[in-house]
C-alpha positions in Angstrom: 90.0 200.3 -7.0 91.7 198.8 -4.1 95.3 198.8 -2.8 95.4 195.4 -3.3 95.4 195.7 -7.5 97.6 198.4 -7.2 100.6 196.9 -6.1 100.1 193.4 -8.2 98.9 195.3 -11.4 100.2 198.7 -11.2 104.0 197.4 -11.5 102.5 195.9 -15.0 101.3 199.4 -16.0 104.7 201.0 -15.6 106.4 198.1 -17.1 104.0 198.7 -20.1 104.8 202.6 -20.0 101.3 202.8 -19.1 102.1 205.0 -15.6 105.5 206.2 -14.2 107.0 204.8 -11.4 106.0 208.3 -9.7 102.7 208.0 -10.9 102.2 204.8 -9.2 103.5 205.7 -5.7 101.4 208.6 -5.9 98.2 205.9 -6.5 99.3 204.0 -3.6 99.3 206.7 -1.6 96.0 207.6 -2.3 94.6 204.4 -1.0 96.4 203.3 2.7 97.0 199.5 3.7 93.9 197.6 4.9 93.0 196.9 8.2 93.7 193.7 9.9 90.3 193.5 11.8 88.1 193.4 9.0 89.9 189.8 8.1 88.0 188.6 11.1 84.4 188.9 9.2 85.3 186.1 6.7 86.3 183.7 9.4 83.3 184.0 11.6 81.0 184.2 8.4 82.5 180.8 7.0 81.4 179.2 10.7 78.7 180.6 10.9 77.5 179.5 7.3 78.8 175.8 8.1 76.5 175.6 10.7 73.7 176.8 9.3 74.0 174.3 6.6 74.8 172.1 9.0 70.9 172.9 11.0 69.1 172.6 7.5 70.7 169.0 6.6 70.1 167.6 10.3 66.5 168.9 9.9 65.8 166.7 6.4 68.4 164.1 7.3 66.1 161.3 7.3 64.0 161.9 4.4 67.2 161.7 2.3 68.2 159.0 0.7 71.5 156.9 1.5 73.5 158.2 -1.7 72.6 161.2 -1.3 73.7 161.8 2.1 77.3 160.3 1.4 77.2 162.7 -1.9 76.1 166.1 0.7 78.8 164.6 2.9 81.7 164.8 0.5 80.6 167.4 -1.5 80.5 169.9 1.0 84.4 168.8 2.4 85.5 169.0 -1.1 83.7 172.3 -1.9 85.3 173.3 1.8 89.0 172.8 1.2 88.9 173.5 -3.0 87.7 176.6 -1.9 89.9 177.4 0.6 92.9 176.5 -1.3 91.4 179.1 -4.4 91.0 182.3 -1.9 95.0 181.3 -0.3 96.5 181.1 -3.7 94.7 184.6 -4.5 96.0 186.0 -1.3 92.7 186.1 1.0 94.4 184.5 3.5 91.3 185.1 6.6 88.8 183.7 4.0 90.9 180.9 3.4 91.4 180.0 6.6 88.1 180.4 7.4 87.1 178.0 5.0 89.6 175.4 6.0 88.2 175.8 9.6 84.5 175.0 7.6 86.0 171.8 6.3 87.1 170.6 9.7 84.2 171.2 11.4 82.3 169.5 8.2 85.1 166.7 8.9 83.9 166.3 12.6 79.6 166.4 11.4 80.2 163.9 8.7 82.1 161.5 11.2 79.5 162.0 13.2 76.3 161.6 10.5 78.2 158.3 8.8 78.3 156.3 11.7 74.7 157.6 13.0 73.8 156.5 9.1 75.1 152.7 9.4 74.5 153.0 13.2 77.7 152.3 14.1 77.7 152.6 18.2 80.2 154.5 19.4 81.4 154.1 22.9 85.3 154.8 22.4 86.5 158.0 21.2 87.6 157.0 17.5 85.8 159.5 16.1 87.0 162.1 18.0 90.3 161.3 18.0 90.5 161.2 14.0 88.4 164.8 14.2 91.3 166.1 16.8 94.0 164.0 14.4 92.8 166.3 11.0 92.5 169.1 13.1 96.4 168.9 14.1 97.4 168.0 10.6 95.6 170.7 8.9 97.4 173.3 11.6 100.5 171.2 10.9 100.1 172.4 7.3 98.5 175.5 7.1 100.6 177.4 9.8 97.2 179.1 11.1 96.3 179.8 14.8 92.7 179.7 13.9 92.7 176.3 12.9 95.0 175.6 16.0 92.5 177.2 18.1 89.4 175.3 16.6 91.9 172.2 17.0 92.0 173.0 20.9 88.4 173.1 21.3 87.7 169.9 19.2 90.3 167.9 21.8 88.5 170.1 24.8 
């Protein structure tokens, strides 16, 4: 049981009569608030997945075909941010984050592999620029340093 469930569900229990109030602070005692450095592991997990998805799709790129590559493309920066917006409304807010950091950087690869995929030649920054744009709009909305942070380094 974690701490966590405790203090969303156990105020249900003693509504219900199922535990007294003492009861309940005596549960919540048993089990102490949890540490802010494990929220760390989520974040670097949900980079480090992206770009290991992001090695196995350059790798078959040009065996795919066209559709399928604009389905991969959307799918995963869909799957990114839906994601990302179900762990924040449940209160996982460094797996959430870490996830919307995923989608950005899947934002910057699929700027990058639709105009390598209708060869369009890039010599001006666009693409950058819109990158560093979502970037700043996503920090704009979700408050987060870490996405501020990954902003930075995308404008660097």
């Amino acid at each position: 049981m974690s701490r966590k469930l405790l203090e969303t569900d156990g105020l249900d229990w003693v509504r219900k009569g199922i535990i007294s109030p003492e009861q309940h602070a005596q549960l919540l005692a048993l089990y102490p608030a949890e540490q802010r450095a494990i929220g760390l592991l989520p974040l670097l997990g949900s980079l480090l997945i992206g770009l290991s998805a992001l090695s196995v799709v350059a790798a078959n790129w040009q065996e795919m075909p066209e559709l399928m590559r604009l389905g991969l493309l959307l799918g995963t920066l869909t799957g990114a941010y839906a994601a990302a917006e179900y762990f924040l409304r449940r209160q996982y807010e460094a797996l959430g984050m870490g996830l919307v950091g995923l989608g950005l950087i899947l934002f910057g690869a699929s700027i990058v592999l639709t105009s390598q995929m209708y060869q369009i030649i890039g010599y001006d920054l666009t693409g950058l620029l819109a990158w560093a744009v979502v970037g700043i709009l996503l920090t704009w909305l979700y408050r987060s340093q870490f996405v501020f942070l990954l902003t930075v380094v995308i404008g660097a």
